[in-house]
FIMI-508735 format. One line per 5 residues: number of its first residue (from 1); their letters; for each residue x, y, z of N, C-alpha, C. Coordinates in steps of 0.02 Angstrom, whole numbers, plus 50000, padded with zeros to 5 digits. Example, Ala and Ser with C-alpha at 12.3 -4.5 7.8 and 13.67 -1.06 7.14 Angstrom:
<sites>
1	as	50660:49716:50390:50615:49775:50390:50660:49835:50390; 50642:49888:50354:50684:49947:50357:50645:50002:50394 .
</sites>
This chain:
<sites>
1	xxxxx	53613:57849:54978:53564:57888:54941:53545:57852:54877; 53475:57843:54848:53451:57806:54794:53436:57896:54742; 53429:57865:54691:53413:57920:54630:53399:57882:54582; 53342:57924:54564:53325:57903:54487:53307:57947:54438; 53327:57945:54358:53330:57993:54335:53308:57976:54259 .
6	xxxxx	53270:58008:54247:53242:57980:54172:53212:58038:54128; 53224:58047:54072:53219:58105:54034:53230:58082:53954; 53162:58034:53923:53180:58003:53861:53156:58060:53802; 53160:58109:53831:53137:58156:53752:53194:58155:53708; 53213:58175:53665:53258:58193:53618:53258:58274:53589 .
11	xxxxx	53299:58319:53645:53273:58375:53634:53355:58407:53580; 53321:58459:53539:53371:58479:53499:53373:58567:53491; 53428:58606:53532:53430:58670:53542:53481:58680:53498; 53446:58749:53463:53475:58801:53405:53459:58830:53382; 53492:58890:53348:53451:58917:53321:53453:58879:53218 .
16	xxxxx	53388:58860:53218:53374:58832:53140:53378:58777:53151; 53368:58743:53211:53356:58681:53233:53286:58653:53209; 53240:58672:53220:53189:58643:53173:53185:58645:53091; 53228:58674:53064:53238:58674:52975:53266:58620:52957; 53342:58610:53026:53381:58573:53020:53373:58502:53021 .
21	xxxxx	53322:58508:53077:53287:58415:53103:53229:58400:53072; 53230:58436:52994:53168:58385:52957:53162:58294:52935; 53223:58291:52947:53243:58206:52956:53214:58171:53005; 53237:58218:53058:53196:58186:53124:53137:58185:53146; 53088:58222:53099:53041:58233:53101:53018:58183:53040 .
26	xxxxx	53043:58166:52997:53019:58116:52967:53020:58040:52985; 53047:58030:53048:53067:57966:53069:52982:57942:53118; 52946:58018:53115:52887:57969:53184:52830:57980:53133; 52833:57986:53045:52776:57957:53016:52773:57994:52946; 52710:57992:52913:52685:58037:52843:52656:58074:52850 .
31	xxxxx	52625:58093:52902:52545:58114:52911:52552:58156:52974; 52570:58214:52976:52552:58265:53044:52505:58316:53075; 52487:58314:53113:52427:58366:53127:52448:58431:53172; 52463:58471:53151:52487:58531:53170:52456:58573:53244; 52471:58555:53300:52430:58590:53324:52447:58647:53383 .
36	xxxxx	52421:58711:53377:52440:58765:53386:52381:58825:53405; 52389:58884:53440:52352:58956:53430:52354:58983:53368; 52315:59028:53381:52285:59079:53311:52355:59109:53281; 52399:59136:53331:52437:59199:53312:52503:59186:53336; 52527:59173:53408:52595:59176:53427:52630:59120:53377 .
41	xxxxx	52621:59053:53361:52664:59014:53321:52706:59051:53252; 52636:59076:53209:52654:59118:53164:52693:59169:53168; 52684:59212:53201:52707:59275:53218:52789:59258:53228; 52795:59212:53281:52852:59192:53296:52922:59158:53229; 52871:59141:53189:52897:59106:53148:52925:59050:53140 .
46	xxxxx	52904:59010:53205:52880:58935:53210:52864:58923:53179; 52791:58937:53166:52763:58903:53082:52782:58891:53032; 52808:58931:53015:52819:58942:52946:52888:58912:52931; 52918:58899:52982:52999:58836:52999:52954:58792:53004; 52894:58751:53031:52889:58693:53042:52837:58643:52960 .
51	xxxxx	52832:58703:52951:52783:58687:52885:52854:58684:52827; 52914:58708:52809:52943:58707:52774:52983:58632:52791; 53002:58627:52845:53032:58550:52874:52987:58503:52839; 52926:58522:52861:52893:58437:52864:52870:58445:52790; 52869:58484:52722:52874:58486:52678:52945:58453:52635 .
56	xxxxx	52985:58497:52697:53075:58452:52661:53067:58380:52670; 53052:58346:52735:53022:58293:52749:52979:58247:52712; 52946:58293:52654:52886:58244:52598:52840:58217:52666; 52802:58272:52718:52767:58242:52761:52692:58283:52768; 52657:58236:52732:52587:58284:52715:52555:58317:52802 .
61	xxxxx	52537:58369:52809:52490:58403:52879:52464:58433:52847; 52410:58446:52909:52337:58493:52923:52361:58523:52983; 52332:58578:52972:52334:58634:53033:52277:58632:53093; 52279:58627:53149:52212:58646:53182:52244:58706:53256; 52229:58754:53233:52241:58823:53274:52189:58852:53302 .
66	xxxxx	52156:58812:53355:52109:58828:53383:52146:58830:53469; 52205:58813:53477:52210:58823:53550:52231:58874:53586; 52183:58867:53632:52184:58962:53681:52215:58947:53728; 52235:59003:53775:52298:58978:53839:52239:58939:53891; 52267:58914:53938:52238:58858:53972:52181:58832:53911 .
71	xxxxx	52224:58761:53884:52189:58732:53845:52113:58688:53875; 52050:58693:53823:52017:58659:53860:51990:58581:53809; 51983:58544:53879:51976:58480:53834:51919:58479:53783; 51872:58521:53770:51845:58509:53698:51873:58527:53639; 51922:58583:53666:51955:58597:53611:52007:58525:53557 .
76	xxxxx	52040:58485:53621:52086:58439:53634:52034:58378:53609; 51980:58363:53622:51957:58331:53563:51944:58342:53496; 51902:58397:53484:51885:58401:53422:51977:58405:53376; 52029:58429:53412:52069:58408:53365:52096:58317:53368; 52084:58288:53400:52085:58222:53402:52039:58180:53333 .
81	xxxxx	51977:58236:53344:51945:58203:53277:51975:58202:53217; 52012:58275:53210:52027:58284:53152:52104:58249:53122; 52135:58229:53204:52181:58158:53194:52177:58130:53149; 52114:58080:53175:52076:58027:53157:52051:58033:53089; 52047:58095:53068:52014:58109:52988:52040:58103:52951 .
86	xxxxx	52102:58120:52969:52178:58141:52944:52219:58068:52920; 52197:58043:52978:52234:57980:52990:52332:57991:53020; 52311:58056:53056:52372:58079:53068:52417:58022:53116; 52485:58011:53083:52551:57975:53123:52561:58007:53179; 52579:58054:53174:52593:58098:53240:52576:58168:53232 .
91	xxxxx	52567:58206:53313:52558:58253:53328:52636:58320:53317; 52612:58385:53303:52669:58430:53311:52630:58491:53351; 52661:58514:53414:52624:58544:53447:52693:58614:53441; 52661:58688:53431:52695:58719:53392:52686:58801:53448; 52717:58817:53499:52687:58866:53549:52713:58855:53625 .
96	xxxxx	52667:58894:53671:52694:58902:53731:52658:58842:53763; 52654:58848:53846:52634:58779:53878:52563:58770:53860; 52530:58801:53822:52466:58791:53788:52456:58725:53748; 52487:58744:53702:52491:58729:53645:52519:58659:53633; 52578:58654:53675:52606:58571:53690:52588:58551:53735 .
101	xxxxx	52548:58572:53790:52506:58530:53845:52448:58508:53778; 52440:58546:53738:52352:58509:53701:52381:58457:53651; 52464:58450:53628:52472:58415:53579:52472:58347:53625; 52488:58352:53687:52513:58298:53714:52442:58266:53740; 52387:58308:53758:52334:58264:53757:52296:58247:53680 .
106	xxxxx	52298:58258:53634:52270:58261:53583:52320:58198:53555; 52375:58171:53568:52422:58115:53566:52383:58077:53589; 52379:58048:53657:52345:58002:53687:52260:57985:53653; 52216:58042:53641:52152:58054:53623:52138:58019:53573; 52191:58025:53522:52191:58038:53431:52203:57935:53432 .
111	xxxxx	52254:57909:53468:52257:57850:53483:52211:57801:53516; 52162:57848:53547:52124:57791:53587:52052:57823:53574; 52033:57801:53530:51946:57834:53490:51908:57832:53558; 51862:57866:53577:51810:57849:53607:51820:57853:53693; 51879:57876:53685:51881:57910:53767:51874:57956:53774 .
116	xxxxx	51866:57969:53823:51835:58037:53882:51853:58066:53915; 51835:58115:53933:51859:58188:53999:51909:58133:54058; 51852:58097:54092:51856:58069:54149:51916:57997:54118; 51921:57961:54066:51968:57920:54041:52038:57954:54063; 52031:58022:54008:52105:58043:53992:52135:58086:54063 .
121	xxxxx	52104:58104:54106:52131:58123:54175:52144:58070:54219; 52102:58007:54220:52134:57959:54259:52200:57921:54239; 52214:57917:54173:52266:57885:54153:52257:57826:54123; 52310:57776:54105:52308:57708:54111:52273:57694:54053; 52277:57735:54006:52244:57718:53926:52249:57650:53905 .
126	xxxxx	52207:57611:53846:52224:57587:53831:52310:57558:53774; 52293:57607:53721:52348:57609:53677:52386:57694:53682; 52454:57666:53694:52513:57713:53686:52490:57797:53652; 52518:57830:53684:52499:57909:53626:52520:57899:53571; 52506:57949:53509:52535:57964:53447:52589:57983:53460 .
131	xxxxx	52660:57981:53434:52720:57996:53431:52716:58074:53454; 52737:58126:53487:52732:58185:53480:52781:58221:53495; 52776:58273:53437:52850:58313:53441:52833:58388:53436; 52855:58428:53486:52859:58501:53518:52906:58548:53465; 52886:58607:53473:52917:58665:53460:52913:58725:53507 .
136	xxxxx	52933:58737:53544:52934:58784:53602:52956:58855:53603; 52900:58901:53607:52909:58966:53586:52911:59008:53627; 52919:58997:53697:52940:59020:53759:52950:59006:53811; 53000:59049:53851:53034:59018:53899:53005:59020:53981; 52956:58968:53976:52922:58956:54049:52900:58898:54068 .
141	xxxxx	52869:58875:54025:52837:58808:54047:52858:58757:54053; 52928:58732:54010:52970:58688:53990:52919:58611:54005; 52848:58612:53977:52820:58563:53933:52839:58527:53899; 52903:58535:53866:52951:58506:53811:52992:58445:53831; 52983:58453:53888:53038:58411:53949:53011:58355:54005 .
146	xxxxx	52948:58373:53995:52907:58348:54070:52858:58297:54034; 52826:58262:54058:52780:58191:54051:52692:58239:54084; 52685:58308:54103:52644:58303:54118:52594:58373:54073; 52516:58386:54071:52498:58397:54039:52442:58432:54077; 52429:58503:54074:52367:58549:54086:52303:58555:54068 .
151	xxxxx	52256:58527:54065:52198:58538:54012:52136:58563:54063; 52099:58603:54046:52042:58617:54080:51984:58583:54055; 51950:58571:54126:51864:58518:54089:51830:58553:54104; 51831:58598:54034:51768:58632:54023:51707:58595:54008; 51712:58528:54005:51653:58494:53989:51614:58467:54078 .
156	xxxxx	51651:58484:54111:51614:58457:54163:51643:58507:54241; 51693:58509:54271:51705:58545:54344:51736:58613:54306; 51738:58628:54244:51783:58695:54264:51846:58709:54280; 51866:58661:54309:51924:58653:54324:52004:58646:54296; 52057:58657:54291:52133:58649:54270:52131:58581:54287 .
161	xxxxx	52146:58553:54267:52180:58458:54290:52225:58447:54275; 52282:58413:54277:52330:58392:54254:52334:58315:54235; 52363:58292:54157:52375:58224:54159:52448:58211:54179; 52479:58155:54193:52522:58120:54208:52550:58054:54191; 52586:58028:54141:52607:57965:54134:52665:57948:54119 .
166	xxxxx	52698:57886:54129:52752:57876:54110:52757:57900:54042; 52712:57873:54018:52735:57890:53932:52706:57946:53916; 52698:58009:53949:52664:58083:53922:52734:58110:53927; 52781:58086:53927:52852:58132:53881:52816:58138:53803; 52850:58198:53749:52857:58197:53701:52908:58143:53659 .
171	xxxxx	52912:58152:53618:52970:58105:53569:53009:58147:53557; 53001:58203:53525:53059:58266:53495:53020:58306:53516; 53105:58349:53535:53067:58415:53560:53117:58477:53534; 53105:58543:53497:53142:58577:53476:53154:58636:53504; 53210:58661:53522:53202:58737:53561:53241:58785:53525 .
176	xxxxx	53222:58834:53498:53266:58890:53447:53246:58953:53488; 53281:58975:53527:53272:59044:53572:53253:59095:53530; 53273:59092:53473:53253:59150:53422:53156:59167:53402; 53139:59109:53406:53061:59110:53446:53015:59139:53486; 53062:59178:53549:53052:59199:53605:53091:59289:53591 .
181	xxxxx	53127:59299:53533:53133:59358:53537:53095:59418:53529; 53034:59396:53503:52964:59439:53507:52901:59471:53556; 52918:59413:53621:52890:59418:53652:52880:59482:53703; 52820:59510:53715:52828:59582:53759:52859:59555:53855; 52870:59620:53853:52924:59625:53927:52859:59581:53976 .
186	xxxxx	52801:59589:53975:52741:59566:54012:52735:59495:54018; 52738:59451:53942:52726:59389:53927:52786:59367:53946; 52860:59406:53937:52906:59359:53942:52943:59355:54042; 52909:59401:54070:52914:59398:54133:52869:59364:54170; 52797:59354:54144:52768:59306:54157:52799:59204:54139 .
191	xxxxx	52829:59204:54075:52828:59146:54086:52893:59128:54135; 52940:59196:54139:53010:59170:54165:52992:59174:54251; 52942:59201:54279:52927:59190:54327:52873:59101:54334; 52866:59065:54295:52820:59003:54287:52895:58951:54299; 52946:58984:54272:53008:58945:54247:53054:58938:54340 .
196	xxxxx	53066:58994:54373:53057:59010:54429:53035:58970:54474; 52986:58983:54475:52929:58947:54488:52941:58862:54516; 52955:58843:54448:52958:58756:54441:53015:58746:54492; 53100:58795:54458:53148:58784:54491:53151:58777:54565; 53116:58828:54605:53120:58851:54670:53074:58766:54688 .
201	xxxxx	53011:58779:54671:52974:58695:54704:52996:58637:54688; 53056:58636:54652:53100:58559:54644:53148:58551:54680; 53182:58624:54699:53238:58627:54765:53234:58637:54806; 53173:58658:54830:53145:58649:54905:53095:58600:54892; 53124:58525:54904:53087:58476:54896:53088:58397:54922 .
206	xxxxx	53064:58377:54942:53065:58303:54977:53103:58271:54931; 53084:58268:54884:53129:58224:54804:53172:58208:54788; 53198:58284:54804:53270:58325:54768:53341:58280:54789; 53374:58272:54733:53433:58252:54730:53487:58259:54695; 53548:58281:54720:53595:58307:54733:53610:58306:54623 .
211	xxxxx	53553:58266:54594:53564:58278:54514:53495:58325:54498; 53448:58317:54533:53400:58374:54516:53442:58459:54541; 53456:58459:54598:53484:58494:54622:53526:58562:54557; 53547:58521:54514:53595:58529:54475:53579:58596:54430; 53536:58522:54392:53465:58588:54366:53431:58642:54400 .
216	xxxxx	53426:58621:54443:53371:58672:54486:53406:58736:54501; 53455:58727:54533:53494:58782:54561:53523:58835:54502; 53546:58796:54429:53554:58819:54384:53524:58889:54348; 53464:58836:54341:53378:58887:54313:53375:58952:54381; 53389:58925:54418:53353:58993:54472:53403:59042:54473 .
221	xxxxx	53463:59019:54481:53541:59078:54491:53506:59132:54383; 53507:59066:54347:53511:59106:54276:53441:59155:54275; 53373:59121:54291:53292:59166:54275:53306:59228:54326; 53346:59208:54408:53336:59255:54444:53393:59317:54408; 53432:59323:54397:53484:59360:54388:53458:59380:54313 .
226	xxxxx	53436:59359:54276:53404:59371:54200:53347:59432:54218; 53285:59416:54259:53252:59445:54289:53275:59492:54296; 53316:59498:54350:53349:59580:54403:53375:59646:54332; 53395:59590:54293:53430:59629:54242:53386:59672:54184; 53316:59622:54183:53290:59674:54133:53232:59685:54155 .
231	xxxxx	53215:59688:54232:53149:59722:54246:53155:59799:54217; 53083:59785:54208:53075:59885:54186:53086:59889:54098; 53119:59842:54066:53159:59850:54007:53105:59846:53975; 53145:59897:53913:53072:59882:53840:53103:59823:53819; 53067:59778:53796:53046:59721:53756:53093:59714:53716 .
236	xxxxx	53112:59771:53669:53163:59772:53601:53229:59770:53649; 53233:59788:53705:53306:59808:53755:53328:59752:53768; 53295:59680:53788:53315:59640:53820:53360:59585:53757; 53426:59582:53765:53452:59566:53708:53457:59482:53687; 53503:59460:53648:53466:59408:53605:53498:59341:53681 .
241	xxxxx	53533:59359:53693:53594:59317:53758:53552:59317:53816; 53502:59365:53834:53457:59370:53889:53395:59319:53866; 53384:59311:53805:53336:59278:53790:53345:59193:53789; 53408:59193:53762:53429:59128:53763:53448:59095:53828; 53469:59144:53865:53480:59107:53952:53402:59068:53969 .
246	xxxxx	53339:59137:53962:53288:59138:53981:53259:59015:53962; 53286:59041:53916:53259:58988:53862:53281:58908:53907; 53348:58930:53903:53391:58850:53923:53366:58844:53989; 53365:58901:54042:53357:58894:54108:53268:58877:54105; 53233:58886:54066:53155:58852:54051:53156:58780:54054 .
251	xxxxx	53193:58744:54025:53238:58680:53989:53252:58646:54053; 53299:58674:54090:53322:58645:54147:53254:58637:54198; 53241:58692:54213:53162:58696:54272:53135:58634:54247; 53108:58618:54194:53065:58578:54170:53092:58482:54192; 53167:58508:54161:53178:58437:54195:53174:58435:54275 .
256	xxxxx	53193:58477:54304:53184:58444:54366:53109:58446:54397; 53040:58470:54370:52997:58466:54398:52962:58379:54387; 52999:58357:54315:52988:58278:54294:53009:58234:54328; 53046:58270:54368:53057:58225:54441:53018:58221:54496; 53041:58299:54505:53000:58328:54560:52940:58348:54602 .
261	xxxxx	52918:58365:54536:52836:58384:54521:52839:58460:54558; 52788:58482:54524:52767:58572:54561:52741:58542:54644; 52741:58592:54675:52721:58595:54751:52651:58665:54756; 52656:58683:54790:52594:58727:54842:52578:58793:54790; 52625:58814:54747:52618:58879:54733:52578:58861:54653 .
266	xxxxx	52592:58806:54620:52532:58798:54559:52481:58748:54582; 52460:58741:54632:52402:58692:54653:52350:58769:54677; 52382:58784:54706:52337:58863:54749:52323:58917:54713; 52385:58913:54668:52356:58963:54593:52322:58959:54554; 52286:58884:54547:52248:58869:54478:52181:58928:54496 .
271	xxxxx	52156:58939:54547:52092:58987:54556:52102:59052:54511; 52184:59084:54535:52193:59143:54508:52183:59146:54407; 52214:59092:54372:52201:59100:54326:52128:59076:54271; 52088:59025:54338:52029:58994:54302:51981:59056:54343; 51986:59096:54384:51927:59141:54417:51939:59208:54385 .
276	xxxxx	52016:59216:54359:52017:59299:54366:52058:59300:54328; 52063:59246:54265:52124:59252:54203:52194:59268:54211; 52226:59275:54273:52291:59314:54273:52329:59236:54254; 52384:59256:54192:52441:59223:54158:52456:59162:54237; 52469:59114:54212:52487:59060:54234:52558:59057:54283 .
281	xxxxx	52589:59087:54256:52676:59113:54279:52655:59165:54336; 52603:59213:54327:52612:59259:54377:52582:59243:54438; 52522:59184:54438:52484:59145:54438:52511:59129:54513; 52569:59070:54491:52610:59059:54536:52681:59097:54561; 52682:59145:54555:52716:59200:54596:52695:59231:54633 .
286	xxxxx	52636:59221:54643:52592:59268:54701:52594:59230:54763; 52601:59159:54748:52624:59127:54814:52699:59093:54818; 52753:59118:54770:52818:59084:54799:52850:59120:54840; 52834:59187:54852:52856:59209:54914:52868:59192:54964; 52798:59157:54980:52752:59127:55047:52803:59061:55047 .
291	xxxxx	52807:59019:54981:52842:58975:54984:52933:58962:54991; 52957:59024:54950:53029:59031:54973:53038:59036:55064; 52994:59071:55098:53013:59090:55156:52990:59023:55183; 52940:58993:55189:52905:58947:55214:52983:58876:55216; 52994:58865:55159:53031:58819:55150:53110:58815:55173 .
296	xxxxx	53138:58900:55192:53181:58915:55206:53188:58930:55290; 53131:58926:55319:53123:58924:55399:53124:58831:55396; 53099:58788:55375:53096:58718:55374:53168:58689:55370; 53205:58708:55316:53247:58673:55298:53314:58734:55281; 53343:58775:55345:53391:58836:55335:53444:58816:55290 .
301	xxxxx	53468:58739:55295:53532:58718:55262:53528:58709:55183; 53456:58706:55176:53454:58714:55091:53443:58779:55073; 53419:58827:55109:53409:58894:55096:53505:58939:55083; 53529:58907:55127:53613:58943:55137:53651:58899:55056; 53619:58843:55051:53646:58821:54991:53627:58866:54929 .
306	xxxxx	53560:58859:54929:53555:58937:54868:53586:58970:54855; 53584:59035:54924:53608:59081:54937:53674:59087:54888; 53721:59013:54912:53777:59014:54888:53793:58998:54817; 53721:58965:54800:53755:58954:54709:53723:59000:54691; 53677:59032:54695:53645:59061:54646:53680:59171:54654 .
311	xxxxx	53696:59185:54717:53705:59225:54744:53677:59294:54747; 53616:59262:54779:53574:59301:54829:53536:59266:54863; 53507:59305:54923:53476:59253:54985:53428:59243:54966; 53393:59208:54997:53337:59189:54988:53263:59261:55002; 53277:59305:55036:53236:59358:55070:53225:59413:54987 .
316	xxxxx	53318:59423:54956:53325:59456:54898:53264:59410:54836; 53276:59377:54843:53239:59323:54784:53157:59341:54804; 53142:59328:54867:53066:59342:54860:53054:59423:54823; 53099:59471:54897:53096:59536:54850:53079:59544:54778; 53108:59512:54740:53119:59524:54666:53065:59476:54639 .
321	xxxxx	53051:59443:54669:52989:59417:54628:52922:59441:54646; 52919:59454:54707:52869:59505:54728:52883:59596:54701; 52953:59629:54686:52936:59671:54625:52904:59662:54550; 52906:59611:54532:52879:59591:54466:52835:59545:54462; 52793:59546:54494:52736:59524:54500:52668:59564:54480 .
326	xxxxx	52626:59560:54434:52578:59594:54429:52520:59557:54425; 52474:59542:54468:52417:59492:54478:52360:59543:54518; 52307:59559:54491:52252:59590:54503:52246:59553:54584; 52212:59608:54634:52206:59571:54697:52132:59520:54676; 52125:59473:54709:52080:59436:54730:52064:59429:54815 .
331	xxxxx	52001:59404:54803:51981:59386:54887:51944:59314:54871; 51953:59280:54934:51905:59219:54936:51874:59235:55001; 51803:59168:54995:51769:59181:55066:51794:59100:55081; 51794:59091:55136:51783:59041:55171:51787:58983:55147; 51729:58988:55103:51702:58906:55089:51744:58902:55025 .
336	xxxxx	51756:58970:54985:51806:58956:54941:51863:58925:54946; 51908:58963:55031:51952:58920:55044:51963:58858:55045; 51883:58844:55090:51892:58767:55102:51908:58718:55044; 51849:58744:54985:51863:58709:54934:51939:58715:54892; 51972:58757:54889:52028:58762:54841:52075:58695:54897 .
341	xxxxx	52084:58714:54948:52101:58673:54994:52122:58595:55012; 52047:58586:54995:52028:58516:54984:52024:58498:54936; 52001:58545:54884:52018:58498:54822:52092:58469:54800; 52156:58512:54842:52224:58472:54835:52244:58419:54903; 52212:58444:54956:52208:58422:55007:52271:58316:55008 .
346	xxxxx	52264:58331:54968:52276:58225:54959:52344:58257:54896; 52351:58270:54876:52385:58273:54786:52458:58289:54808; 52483:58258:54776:52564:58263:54781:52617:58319:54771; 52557:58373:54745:52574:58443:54765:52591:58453:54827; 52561:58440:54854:52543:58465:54943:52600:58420:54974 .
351	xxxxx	52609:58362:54940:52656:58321:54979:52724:58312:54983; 52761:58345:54925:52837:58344:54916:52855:58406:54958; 52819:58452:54966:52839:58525:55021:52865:58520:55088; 52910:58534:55092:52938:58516:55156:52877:58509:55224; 52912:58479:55261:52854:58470:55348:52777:58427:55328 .
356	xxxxx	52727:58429:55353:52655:58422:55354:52629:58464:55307; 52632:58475:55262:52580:58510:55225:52524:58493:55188; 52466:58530:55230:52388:58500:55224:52327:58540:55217; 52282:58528:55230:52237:58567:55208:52251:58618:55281; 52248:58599:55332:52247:58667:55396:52303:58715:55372 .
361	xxxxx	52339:58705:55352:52385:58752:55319:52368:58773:55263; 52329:58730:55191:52336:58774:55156:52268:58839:55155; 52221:58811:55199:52187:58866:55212:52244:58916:55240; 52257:58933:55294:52291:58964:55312:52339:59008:55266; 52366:58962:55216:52390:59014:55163:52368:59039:55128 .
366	xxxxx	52291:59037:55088:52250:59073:55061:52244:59115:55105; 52223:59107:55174:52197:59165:55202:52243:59223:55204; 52292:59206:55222:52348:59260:55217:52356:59297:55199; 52365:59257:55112:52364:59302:55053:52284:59322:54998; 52231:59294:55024:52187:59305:55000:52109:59298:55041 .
371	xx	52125:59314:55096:52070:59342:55117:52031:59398:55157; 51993:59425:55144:51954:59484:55147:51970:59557:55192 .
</sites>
């Protein structure tokens, strides 16, 4: 068996971990450009830790809090400009997978003047990103961990895209669970189902090895059992130990999708949240059902392995994620299918999933679950 395993962030979990690592934050420059949403950073009190650091630091920033969930690339330039105005060293991206998917393209952007939609999705830039360092304010996306990056081109298809590069890791990345203790029972079951999510499509996976495995199985036994425990719960109920599992097991998912990559259930979901806004996490829970079972008729001996670390079967796990699931119904016609279809039809989504998985199938699984 060959493995390979690579994970150059420098991530630092605690609570007062970002007050604490204003050193380390002074090591990737003078000059930072803050970038973040209107409200959750603040609220959370991210901000107001990351502005006191990079002050302890003697490290002059500008703020630009213009990013909305599924970031879109005009947004992701115009803060590139203000890089460039700035003359900003590096990026600090301060929020959920929003917010550090836009720092991490606004890295690459801010470095290479004069590129484009169609540049920064193909890859292969000229010069290196800006140094960039995360603050992570909830537990789903684990962005913090991964080399890859969400942006929508609103300037041209409409579309979710994803970038990808060796070097779209961050530099530092900070995780203080205490961040995430604000969050409502809605947002925070949405992202722990995104977290889910990652875990389940890295361990049912062509890839997977016996060190992804590790992680993977980890995140799913901790989100699934975290889950069971505080569905239904008010927000203030779910206590500070439930939040912090939530957090680390985010952490873990993330590394193993930097291996792994997502599969069938966020390639087929991008419609649900670019057609009909539903949260990203829930996004892709509407099809891991389809995918727990799917992958567990393919491959029974990894399904009984679950079963056994995480402890519950695989049938209980859909259950429970299909109880907590809340995604407005949708319908597609036809040609919709075809297109969602084909537009992954080739993409390495489609290809780490256990068996043949292709477009005759993934029509077939839209239709299933979404048609008329």
């Amino acid at each position: 068996m060959s493995m390979r395993f690579y994970m150059p962030v420098r991530l630092i979990i605690g609570e007062g971990s970002v007050r604490s690592g204003a050193a380390e934050l002074g090591k990737l420059g003078r000059r930072c450009l803050i970038v973040t949403g209107r409200t959750s950073a603040k609220a959370s009190g991210a901000l107001d830790d990351a502005c006191a650091a990079l002050k302890d630091a003697g490290i002059e920033y500008a703020i630009f809090d213009q990013v909305t969930q599924n970031p879109y690339l005009s947004t992701c330039l115009r803060a590139a400009e203000k890089a460039l105005e700035m003359k900003a060293e590096f990026i600090l991206g301060i929020g959920g997978g929003s917010p550090l998917d836009a720092a991490k393209a606004i890295g690459v952007l801010a470095a290479n003047p004069g590129l484009d939609g169609p540049g920064l999705y193909k890859g292969g830039w000229k010069n290196p990103s800006l140094p960039v360092a995360v603050i992570g304010t909830t537990s789903g996306t684990g962005s913090e961990v991964t080399q890859y990056a969400v942006i929508t081109d609103d300037l041209d298809t409409g579309n979710k895209k994803g970038i990808a590069a060796p070097d779209g890791f961050v530099t530092l990345a900070f995780g203080d669970p205490r961040y995430t203790h604000g969050l409502s029972y809605g947002f925070t079951v949405s992202t722990a189902l995104d977290a889910l999510t990652h875990a389940v499509e890295a361990y049912f996976n062509k890839l997977a090895t016996p060190l992804t495995d590790m992680f993977a199985l980890s995140a799913i036994r901790d989100v699934a059992h975290t889950l069971r425990d505080i569905k239904g719960k008010d927000p203030a109920d779910i206590t500070v130990a439930q939040r912090e599992t939530l957090y680390i097991a985010s952490i873990y998912a993330g590394i193993v999708i930097a291996h792994n990559r997502t599969s069938y259930c966020h390639a087929l979901g991008y419609f649900l949240t670019e057609q009909h806004n539903v949260p990203h996490g829930m996004a892709c829970a509407v099809l891991l059902p389809h995918f727990i079972r799917r992958s567990a008729k393919l491959n029974p001996q990894r399904a009984e392995q679950l079963t056994e670390a995480i402890g519950m079967d695989t049938e209980a796990l859909c259950q429970l994620v299909i109880e907590l699931t809340d995604a407005p119904s949708a319908t597609l016609t036809s040609e919709q299918m075809a297109e969602m279809a084909g537009r992954f039809s080739e993409s390495a989504n489609f290809k780490v999933a256990y068996g043949n998985f292709g477009y005759d199938e993934a029509v077939a699984v839209l239709t299933e679950l979404f048609g008329g």
